[in-house]
LOTITOR-103817 format. One record per residue (C-alpha): residue in one letter; z, y, x. Coordinates in steps of 0.25 Angstrom, whole numbers, padded with zeros to 4 digits, always signed. Layout:
AZYX ...
***
This chain:
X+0265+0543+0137 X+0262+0527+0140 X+0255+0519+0128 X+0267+0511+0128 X+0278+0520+0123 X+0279+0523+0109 X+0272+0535+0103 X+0280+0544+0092 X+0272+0542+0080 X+0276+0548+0066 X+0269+0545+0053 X+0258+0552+0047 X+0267+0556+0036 X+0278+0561+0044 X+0269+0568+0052 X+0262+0574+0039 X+0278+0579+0035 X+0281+0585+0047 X+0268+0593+0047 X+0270+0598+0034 X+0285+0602+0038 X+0278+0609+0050 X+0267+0618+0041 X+0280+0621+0033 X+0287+0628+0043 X+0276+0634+0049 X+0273+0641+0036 X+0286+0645+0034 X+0284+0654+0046 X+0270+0658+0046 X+0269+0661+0030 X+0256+0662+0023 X+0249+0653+0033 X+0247+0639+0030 X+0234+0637+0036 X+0236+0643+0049 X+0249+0636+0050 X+0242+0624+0047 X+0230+0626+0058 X+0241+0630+0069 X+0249+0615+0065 X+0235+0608+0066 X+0231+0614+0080 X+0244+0611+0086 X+0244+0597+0080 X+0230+0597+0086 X+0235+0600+0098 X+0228+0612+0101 X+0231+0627+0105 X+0233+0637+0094 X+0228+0652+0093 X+0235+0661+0085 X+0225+0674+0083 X+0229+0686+0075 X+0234+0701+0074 X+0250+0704+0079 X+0260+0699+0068 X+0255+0689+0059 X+0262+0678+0064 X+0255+0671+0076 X+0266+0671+0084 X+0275+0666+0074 X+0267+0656+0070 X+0264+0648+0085 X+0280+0651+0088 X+0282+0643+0075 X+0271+0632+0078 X+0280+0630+0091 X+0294+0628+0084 X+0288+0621+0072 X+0280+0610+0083 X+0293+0609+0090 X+0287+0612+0103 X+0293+0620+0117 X+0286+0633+0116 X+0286+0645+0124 X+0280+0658+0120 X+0272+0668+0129 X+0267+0681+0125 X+0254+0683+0133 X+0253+0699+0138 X+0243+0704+0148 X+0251+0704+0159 X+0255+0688+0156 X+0251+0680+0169 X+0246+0664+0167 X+0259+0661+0176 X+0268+0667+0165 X+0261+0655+0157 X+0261+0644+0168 X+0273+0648+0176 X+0274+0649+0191 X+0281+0642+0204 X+0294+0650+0208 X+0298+0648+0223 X+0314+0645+0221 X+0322+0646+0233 X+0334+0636+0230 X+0323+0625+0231 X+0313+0632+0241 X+0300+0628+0233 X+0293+0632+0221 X+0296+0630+0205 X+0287+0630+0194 X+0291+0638+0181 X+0284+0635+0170 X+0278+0645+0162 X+0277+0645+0146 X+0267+0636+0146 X+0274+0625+0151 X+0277+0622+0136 X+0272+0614+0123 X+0270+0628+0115 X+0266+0640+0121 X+0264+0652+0112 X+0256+0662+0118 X+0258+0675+0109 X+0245+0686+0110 X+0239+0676+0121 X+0226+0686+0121 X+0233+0698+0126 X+0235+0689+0142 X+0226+0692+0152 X+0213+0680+0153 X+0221+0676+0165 X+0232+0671+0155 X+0225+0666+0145 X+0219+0659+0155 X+0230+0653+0160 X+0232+0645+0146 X+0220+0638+0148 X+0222+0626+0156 X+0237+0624+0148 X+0228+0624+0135 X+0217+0614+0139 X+0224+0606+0149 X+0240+0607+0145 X+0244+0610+0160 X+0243+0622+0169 X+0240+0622+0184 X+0248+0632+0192 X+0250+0633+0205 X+0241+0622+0208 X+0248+0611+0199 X+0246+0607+0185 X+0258+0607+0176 X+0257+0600+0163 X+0260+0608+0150 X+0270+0600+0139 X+0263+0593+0131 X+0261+0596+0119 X+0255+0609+0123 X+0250+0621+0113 X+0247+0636+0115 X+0249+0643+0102 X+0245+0656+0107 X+0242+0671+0097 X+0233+0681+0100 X+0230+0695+0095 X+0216+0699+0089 X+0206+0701+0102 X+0204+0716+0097 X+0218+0720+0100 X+0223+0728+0111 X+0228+0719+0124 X+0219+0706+0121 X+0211+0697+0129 X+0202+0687+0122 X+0205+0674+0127 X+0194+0667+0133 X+0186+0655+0127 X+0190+0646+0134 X+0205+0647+0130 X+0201+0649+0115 X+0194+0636+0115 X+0207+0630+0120 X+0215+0634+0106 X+0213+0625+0096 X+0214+0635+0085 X+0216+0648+0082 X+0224+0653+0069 X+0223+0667+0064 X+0235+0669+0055 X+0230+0683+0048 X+0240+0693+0039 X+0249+0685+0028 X+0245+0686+0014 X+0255+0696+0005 X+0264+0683+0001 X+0265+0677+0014 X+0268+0693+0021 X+0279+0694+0010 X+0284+0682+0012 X+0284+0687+0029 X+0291+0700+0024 X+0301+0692+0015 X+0306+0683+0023 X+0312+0678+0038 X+0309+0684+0051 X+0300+0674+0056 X+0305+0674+0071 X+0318+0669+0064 X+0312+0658+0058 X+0305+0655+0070 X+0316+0653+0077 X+0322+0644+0066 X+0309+0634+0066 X+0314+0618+0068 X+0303+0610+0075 X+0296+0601+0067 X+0289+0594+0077 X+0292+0589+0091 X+0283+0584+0102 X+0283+0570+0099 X+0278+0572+0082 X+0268+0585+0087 X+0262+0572+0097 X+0262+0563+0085 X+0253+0571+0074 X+0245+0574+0084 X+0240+0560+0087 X+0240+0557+0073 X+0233+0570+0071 X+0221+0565+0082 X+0221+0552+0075 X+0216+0558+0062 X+0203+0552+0058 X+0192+0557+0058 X+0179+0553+0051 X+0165+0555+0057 X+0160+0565+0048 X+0171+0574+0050 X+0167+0572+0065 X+0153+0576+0061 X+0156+0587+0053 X+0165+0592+0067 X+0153+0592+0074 X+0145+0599+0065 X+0153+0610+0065 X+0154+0609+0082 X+0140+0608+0079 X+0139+0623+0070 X+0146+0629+0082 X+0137+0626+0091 X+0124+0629+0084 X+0121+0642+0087 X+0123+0647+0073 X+0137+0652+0072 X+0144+0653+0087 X+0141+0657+0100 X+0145+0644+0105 X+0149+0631+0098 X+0161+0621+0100 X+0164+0613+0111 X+0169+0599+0109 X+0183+0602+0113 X+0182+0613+0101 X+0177+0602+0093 X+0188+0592+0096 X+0200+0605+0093 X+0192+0604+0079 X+0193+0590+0076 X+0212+0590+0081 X+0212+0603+0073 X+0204+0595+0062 X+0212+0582+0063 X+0227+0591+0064 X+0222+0599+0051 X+0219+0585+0044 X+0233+0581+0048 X+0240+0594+0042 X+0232+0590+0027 X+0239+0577+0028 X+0227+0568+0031 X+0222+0558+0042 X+0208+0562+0042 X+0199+0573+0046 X+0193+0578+0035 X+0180+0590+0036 X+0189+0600+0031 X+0198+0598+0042 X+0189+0603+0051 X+0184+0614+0042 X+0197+0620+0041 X+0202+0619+0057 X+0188+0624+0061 X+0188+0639+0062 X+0204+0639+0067 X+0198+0631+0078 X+0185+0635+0083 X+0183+0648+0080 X+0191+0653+0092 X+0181+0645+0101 X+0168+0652+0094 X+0160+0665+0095 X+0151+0669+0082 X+0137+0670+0083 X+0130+0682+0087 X+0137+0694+0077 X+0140+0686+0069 X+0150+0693+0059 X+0159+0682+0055 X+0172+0679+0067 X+0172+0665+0072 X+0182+0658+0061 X+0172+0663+0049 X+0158+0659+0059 X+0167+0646+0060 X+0170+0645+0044 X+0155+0650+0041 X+0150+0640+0050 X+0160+0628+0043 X+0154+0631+0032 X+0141+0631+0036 X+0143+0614+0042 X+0141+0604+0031 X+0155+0596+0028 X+0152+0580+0031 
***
């Protein structure tokens, strides 16, 4: 967009409202979740890719269909299955006789959501094929780059790695999700509430937008603007510091990790209604966003969330 146009700029406090409306309506759907609710909103106003890991049936797919209504976004919806090839995501050139000459048709890719449902049970190949939309929000088929809309998000889900037709994705992609949300069985109130009341495909269909592209691009340069004090900064890099000592992971952060920490850190400030950074900012958007990007040390008993949380604890606040 040249400098000279004007740029769509609400205030801080109507953004505040509409987020508050936002979380409403998520919750309303995804019931006795607040919190991971709250850490999808901030990755998506982070502008990051979110990863939704868990058993069948507890909701992931509802909850990234409902992220794309609520966000007011075109989505599309692909269920990854071993036999998915990366041109069922891209899309291929047909040869069309009327015109004698090649057309594109754009896969599912080609929009501002995609949810890819169980996306560990494709083939390497396919997941592969994510990569370069991911990283660079375009794909190359057919010798040609196409652009991806912009905005651009993958909301995918996956099934725990012990279950039967699952591939692990590889590093490299899982560094590209800026977080990973594990939603976990509802408490007895918020399963009653489930058993009680409407059929949550229903109420999926029946979701208004509460953003559109114009207010999504908004909060998030007023979210990137947020400041941010120098201690805070420090205390960042002491925690990118821990993971690279030796002590807790096999290997530690790598810049790009550190700067998903610091959007995710500046979104989460934003959702508790301030315009600063504050240490527990980063304490709490920590483990939802490196813990997918770090193997424990040696045998060590603990998963990678509780190494992360143990090794928090472990880092003197500023």
């Amino acid at each position: 967009m040249p400098n000279d146009l004007p740029t769509f700029s609400p205030s801080a406090a109507a953004m505040q409202q509409t987020t508050q409306r936002l979380l409403n309506q998520l919750n309303t759907v995804i019931v006795g979740k607040s919190a991971q609710v709250s850490d999808a909103v901030a990755c998506l106003l982070a502008g990051g890719h979110l990863l939704i890991e868990d058993v069948p049936g507890v909701g992931k797919t509802t909850l990234a269909h409902a992220l794309a209504r609520s966000f007011g976004l075109q989505f599309s919806r692909v269920q990854f299955t071993s036999d998915l090839m990366p041109s069922d995501l891209s899309g291929v050139s047909v040869y069309e006789r009327g015109s004698e000459r090649f057309v594109f048709h754009p896969g599912p890719v080609f929009a501002q959501v995609l949810l890819a449902d169980e996306i560990n049970r494709a083939s390497p190949r396919t997941q592969s094929a994510l990569l370069e939309a991911m990283e660079e929000r375009q794909v190359s088929v057919e010798g040609e780059t196409r652009p991806l809309p912009s905005p651009f998000f993958v909301i995918a889900t996956q099934n725990p790695l012990d279950q039967l037709g699952t591939y692990a994705l590889p590093e490299s992609q899982l560094d590209r999700f800026h977080m990973r949300l594990s939603l976990g069985y509802p408490d007895r109130a918020a399963e009653r509430e489930l058993l009680q009341g409407h059929d949550r495909r229903a109420m999926l269909a029946q979701l208004p937008a509460v953003l559109d592209p114009d207010t999504l691009a908004a909060m998030q340069r007023h979210i990137r603007s947020l400041h941010v004090a120098p201690p805070v900064l420090d205390y960042l890099q002491d925690l990118v510091a821990a993971t690279r000592s030796g002590r807790w992971f096999v290997q530690g952060l790598s810049p790009r990790a550190a700067l998903a920490v610091l959007r995710a850190a500046q979104a989460q400030a934003f959702l508790n209604g301030r315009d600063y950074v504050a240490p527990d900012d980063l304490a709490s958007v920590l483990p939802q966003t490196i813990a997918h990007r770090l193997v424990p040390l040696g045998s060590a008993s603990r998963g990678a969330t509780e190494q992360v949380r143990a090794m928090v604890e472990a880092t003197p606040l500023p």
